[in-house]
PARO-828958 format. One record per atom (N, C-alpha, C): residue number from 1; x, y, z; residue in one letter. Coordinates in steps of 0.1 Angstrom, whole numbers, plus 5000, padded with zeros to 4 digits. Each point is the difference from the previous one (the first is absolute). Last residue first. Layout:
# PARO-828958
<k->NUM&X->X&Y->Y&Z->Z&r->a> .
...
END
This chain:
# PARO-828958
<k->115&X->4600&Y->4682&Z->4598&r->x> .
<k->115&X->4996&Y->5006&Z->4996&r->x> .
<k->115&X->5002&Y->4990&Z->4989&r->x> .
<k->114&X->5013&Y->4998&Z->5044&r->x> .
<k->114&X->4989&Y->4995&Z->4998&r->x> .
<k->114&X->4996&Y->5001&Z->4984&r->x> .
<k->113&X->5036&Y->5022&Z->5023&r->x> .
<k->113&X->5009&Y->4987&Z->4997&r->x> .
<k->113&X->4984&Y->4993&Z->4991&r->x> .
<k->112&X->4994&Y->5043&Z->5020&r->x> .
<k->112&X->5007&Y->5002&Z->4986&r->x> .
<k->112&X->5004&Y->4987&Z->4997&r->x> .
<k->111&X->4982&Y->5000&Z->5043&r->x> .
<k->111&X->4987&Y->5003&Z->4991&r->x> .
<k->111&X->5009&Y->5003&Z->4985&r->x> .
<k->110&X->5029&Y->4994&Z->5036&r->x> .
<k->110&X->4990&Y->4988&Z->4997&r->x> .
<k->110&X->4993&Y->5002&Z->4989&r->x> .
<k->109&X->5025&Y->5039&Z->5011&r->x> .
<k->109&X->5009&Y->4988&Z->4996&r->x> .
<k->109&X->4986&Y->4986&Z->4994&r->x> .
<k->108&X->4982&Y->5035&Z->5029&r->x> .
<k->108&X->5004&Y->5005&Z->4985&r->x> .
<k->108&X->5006&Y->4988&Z->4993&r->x> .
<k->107&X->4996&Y->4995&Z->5045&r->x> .
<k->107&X->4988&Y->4994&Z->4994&r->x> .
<k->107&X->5003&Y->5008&Z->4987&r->x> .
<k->106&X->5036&Y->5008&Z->5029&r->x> .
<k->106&X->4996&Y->4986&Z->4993&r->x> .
<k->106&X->4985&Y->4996&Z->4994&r->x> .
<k->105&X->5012&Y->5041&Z->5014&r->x> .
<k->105&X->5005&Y->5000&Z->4990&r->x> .
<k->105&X->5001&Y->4985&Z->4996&r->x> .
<k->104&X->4977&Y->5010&Z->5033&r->x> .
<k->104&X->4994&Y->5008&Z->4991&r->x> .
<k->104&X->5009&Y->4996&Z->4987&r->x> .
<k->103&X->5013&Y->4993&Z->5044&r->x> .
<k->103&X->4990&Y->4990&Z->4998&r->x> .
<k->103&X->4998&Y->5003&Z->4986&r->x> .
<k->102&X->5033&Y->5025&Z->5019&r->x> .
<k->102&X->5003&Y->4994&Z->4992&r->x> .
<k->102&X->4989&Y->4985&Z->4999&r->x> .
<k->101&X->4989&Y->5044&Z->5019&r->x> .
<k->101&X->5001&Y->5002&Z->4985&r->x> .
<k->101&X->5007&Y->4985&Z->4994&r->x> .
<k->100&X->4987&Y->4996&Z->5042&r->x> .
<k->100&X->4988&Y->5005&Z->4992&r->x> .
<k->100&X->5006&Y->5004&Z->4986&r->x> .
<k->99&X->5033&Y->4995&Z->5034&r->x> .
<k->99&X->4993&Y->4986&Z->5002&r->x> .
<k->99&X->4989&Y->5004&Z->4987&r->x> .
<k->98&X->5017&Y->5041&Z->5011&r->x> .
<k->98&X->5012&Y->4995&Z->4996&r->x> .
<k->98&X->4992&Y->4980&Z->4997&r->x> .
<k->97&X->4972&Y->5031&Z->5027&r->x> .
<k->97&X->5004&Y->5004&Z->4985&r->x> .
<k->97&X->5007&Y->4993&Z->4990&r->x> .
<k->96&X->5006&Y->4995&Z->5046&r->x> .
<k->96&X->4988&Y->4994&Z->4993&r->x> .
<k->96&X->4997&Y->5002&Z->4993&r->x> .
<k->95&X->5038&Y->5020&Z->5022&r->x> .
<k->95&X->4999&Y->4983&Z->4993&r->x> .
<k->95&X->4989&Y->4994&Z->4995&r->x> .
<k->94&X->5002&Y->5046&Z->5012&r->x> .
<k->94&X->5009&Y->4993&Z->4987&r->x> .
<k->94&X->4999&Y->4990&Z->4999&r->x> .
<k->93&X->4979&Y->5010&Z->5037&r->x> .
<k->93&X->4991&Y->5005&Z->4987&r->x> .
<k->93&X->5004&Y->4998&Z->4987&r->x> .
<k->92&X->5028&Y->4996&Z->5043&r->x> .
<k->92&X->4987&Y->4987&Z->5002&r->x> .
<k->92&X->4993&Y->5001&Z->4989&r->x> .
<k->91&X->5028&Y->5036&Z->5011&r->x> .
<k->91&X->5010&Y->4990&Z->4995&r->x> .
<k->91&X->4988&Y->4989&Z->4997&r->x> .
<k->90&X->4978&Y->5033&Z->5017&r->x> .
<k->90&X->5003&Y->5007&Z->4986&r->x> .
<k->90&X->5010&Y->4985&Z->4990&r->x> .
<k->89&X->4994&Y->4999&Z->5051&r->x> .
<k->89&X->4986&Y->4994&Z->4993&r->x> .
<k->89&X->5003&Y->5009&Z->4982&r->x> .
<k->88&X->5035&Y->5003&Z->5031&r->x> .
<k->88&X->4997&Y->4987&Z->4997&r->x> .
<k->88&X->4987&Y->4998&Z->4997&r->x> .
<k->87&X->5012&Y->5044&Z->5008&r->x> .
<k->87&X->5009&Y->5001&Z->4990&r->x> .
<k->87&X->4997&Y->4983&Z->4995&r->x> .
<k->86&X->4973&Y->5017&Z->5037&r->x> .
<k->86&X->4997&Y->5008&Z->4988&r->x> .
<k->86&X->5009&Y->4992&Z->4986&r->x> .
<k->85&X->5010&Y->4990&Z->5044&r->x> .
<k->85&X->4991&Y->4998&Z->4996&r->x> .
<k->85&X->4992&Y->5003&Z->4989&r->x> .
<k->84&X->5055&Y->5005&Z->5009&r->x> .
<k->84&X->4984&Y->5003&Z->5007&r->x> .
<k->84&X->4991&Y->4994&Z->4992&r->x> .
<k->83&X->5052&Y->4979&Z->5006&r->x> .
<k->83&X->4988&Y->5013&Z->4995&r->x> .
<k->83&X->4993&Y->4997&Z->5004&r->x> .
<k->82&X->5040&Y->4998&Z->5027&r->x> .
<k->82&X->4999&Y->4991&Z->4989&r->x> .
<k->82&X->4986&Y->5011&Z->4990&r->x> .
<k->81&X->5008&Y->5020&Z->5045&r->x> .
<k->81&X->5009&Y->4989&Z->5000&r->x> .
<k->81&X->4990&Y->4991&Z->4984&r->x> .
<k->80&X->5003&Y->5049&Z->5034&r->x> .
<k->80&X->5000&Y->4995&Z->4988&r->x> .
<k->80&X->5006&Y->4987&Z->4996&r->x> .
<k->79&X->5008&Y->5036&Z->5037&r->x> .
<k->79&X->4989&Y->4982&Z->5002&r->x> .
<k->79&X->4996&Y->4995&Z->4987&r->x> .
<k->78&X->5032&Y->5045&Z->5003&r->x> .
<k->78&X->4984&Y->4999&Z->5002&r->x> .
<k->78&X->4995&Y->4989&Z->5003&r->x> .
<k->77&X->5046&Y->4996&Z->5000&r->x> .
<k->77&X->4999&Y->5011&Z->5004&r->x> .
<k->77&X->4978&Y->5000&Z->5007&r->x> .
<k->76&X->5020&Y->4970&Z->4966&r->x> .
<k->76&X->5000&Y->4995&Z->5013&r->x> .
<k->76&X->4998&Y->5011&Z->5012&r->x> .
<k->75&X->4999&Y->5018&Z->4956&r->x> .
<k->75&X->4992&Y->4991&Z->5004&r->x> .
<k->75&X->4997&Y->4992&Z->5011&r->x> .
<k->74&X->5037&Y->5026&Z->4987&r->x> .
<k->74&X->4991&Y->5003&Z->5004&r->x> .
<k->74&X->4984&Y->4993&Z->5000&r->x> .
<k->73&X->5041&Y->4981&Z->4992&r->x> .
<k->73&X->5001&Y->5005&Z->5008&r->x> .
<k->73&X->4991&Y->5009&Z->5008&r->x> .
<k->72&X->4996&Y->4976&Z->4954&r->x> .
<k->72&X->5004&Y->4993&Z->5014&r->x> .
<k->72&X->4999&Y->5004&Z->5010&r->x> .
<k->71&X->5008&Y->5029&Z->4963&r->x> .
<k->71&X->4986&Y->4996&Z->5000&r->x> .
<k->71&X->5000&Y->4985&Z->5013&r->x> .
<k->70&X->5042&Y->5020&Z->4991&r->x> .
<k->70&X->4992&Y->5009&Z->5007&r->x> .
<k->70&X->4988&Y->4998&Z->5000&r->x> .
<k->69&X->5029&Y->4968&Z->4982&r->x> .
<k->69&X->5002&Y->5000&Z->5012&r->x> .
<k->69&X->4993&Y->5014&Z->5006&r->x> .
<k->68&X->4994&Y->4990&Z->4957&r->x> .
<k->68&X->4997&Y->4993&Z->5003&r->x> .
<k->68&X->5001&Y->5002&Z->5016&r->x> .
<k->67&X->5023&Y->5029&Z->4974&r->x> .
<k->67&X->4986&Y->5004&Z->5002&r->x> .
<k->67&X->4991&Y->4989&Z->5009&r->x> .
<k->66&X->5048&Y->5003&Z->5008&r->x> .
<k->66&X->4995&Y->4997&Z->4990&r->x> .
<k->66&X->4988&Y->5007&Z->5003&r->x> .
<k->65&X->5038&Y->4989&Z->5028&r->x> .
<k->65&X->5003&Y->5017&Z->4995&r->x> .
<k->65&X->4989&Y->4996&Z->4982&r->x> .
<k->64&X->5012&Y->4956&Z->5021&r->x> .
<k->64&X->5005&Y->5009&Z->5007&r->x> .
<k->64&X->5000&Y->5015&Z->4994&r->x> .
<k->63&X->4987&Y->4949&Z->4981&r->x> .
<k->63&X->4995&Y->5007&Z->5020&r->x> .
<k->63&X->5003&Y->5011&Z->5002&r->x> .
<k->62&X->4984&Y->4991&Z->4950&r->x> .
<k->62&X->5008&Y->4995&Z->5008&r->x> .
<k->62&X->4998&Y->5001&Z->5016&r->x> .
<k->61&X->4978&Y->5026&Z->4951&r->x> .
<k->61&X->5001&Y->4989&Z->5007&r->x> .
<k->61&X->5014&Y->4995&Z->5005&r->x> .
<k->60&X->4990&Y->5046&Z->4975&r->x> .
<k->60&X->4991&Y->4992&Z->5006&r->x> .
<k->60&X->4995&Y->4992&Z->5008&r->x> .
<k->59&X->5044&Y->5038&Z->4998&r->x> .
<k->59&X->4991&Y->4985&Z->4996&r->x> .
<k->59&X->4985&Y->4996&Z->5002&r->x> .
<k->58&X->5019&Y->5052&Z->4999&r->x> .
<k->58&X->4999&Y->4990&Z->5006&r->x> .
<k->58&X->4995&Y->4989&Z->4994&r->x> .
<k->57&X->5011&Y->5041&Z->4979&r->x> .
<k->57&X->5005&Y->4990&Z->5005&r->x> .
<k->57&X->4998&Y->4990&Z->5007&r->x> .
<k->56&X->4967&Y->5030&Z->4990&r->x> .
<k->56&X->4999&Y->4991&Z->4990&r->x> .
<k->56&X->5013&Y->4994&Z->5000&r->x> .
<k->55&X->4984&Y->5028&Z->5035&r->x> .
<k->55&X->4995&Y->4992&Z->4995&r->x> .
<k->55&X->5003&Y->4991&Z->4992&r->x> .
<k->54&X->5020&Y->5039&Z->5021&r->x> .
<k->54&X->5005&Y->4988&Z->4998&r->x> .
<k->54&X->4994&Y->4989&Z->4993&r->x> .
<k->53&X->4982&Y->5041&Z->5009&r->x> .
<k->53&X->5008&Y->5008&Z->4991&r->x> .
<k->53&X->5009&Y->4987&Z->4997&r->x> .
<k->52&X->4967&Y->4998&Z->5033&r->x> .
<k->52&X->4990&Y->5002&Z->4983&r->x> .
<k->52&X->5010&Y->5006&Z->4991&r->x> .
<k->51&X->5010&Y->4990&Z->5043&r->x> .
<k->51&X->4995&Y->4987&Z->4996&r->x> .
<k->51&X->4998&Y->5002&Z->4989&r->x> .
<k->50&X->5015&Y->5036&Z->5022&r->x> .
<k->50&X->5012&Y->4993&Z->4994&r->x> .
<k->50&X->4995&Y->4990&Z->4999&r->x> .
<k->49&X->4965&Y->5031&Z->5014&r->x> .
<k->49&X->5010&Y->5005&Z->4990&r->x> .
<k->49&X->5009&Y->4989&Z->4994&r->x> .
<k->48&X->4978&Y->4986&Z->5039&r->x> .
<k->48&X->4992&Y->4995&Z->4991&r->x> .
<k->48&X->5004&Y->5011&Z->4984&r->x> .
<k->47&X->5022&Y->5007&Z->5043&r->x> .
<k->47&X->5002&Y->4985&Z->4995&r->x> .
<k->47&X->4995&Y->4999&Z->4986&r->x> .
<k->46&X->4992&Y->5042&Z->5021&r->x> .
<k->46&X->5012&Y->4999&Z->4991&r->x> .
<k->46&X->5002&Y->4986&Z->4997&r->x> .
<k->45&X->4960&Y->5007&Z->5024&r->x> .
<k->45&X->5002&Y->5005&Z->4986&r->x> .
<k->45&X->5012&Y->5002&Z->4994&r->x> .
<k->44&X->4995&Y->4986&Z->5043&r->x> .
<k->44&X->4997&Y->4989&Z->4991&r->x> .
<k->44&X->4998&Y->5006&Z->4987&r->x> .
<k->43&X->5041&Y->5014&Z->5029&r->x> .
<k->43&X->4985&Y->5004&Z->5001&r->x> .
<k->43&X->4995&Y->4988&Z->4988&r->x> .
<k->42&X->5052&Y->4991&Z->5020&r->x> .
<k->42&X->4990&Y->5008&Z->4984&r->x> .
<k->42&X->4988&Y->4999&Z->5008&r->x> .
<k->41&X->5042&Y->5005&Z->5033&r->x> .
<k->41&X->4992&Y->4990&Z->4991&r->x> .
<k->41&X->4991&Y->5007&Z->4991&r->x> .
<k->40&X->5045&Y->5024&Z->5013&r->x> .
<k->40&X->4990&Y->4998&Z->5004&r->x> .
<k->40&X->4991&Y->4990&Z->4993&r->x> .
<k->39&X->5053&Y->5003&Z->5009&r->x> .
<k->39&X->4992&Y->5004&Z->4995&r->x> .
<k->39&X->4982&Y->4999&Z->5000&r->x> .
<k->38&X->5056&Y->5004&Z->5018&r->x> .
<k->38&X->4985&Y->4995&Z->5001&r->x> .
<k->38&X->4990&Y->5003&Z->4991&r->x> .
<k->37&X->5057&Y->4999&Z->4999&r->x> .
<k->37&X->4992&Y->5007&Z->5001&r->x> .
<k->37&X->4987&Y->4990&Z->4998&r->x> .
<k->36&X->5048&Y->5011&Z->5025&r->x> .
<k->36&X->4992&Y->4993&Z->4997&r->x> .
<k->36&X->4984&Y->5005&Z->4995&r->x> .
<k->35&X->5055&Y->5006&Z->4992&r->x> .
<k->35&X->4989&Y->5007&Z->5005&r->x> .
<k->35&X->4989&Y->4995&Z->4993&r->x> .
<k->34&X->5050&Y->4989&Z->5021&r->x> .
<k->34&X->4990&Y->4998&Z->4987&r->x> .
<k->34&X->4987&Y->5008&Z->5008&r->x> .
<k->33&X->5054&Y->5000&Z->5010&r->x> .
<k->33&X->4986&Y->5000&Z->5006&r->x> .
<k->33&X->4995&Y->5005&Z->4988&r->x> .
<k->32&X->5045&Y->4972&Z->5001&r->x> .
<k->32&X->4996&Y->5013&Z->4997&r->x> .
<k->32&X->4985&Y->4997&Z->5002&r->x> .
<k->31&X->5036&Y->4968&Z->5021&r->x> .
<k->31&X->4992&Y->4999&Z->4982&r->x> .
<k->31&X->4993&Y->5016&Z->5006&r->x> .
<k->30&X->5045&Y->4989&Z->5025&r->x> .
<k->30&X->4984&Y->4997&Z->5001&r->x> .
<k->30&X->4996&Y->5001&Z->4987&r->x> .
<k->29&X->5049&Y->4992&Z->5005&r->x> .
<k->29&X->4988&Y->4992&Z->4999&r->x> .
<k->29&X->4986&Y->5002&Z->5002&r->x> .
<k->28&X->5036&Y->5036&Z->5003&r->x> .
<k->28&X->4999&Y->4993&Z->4989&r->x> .
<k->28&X->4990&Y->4983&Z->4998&r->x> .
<k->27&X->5006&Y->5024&Z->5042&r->x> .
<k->27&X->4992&Y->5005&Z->4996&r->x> .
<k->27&X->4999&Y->4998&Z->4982&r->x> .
<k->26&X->5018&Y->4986&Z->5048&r->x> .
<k->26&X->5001&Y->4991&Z->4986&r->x> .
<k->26&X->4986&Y->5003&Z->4990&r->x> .
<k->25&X->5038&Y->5025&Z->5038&r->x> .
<k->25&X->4986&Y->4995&Z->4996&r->x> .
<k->25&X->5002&Y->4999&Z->4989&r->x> .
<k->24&X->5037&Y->5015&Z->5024&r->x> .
<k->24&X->4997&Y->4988&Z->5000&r->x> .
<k->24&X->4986&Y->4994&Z->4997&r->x> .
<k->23&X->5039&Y->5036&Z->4984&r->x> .
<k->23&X->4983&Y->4999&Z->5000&r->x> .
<k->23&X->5000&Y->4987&Z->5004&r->x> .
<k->22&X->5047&Y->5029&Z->5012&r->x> .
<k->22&X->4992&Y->4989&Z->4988&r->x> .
<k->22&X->4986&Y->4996&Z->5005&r->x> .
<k->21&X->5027&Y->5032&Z->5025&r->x> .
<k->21&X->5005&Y->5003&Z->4983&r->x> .
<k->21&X->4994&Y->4992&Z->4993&r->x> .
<k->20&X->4986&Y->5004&Z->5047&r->x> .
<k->20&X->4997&Y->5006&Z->4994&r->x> .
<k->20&X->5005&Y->5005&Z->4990&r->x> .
<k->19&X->5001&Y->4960&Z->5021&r->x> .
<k->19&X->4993&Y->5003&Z->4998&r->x> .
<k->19&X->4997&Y->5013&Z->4992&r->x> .
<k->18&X->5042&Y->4987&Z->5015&r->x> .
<k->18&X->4999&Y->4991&Z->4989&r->x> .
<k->18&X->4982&Y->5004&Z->4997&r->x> .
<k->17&X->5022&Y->5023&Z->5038&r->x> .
<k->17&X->5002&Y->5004&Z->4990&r->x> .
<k->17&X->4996&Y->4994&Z->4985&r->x> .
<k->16&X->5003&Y->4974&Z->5045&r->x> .
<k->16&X->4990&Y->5015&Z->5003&r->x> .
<k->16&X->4998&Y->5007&Z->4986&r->x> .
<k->15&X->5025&Y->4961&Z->5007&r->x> .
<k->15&X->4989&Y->4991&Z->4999&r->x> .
<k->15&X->4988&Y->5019&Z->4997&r->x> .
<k->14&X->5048&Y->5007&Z->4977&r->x> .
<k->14&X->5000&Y->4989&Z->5013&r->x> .
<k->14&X->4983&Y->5000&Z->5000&r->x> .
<k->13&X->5033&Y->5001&Z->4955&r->x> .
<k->13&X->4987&Y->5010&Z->5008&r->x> .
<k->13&X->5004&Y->4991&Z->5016&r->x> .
<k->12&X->5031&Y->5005&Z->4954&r->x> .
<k->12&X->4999&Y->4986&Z->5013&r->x> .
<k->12&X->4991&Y->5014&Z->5009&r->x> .
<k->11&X->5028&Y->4994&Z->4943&r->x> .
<k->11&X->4989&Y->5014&Z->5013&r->x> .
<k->11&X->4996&Y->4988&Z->5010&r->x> .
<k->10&X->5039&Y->4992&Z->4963&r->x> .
<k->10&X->4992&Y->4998&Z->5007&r->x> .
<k->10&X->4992&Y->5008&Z->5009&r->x> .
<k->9&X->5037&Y->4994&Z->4954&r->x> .
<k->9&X->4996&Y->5008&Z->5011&r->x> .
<k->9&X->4985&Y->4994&Z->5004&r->x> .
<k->8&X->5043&Y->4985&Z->4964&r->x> .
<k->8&X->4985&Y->5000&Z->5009&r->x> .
<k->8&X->5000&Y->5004&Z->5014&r->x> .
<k->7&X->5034&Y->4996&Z->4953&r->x> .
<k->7&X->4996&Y->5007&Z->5011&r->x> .
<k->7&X->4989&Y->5000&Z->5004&r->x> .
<k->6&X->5035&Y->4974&Z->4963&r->x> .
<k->6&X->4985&Y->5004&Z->5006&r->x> .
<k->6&X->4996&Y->5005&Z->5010&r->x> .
<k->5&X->5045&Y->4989&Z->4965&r->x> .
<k->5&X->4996&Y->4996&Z->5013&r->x> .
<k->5&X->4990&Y->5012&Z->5000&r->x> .
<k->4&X->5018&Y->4967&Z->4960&r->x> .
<k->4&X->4994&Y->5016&Z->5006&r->x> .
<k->4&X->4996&Y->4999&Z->5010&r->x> .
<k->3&X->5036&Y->4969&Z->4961&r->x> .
<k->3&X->4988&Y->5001&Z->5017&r->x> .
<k->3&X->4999&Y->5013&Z->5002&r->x> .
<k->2&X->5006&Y->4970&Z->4952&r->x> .
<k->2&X->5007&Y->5017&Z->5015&r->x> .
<k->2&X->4990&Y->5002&Z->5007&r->x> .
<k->1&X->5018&Y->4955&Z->4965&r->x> .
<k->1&X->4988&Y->5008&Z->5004&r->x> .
<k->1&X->5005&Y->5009&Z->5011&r->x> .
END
């Protein structure tokens, strides 16, 4: 094997000079300035734009980002709590309806068994 002899040269700053040949800021670490941007909140007509253009993505049911959870919410919002009076005497009407036809149907039944 043949040896090659290597020549190294050395540069030696002192404390005054060393600053101003080499960058002592650790300006390769800063992360580059982002530009921040704000944006303005939606007007209720623009909400009510992206409710009627999301609508039918949106889930129906669950907790979070649902129709369900917006009918909840506003509701609780207005005092609205369970149903109205209106809605349980109509519920109260099916059922009796619902009792009456199936009296009816058993007196049919009977009166065909009679025959």
């Amino acid at each position: 094997m043949a040896s090659q002899e290597v020549k190294l040269e050395r540069k030696v700053f002192g404390k005054v000079s060393y600053p101003k040949v080499v960058d002592t800021n650790f300006s390769q670490l800063v992360q580059p300035q982002q530009t921040l941007v704000i944006e303005e909140p939606l007007s209720v007509a623009e909400f009510f734009d992206e409710y009627n253009r999301l609508f039918f993505d949106i889930p129906q049911n669950g907790s979070n980002g649902t129709h369900e959870e917006l009918v909840k919410r506003s509701s609780s919002y207005l005092g609205i709590t369970g149903q109205s009076e209106e809605t349980q005497a109509l519920l109260d009407e099916i059922n009796s309806l619902r009792a009456q036809l199936l009296s009816a149907q058993q007196e049919v039944i009977n009166l065909s068994l009679d025959i």
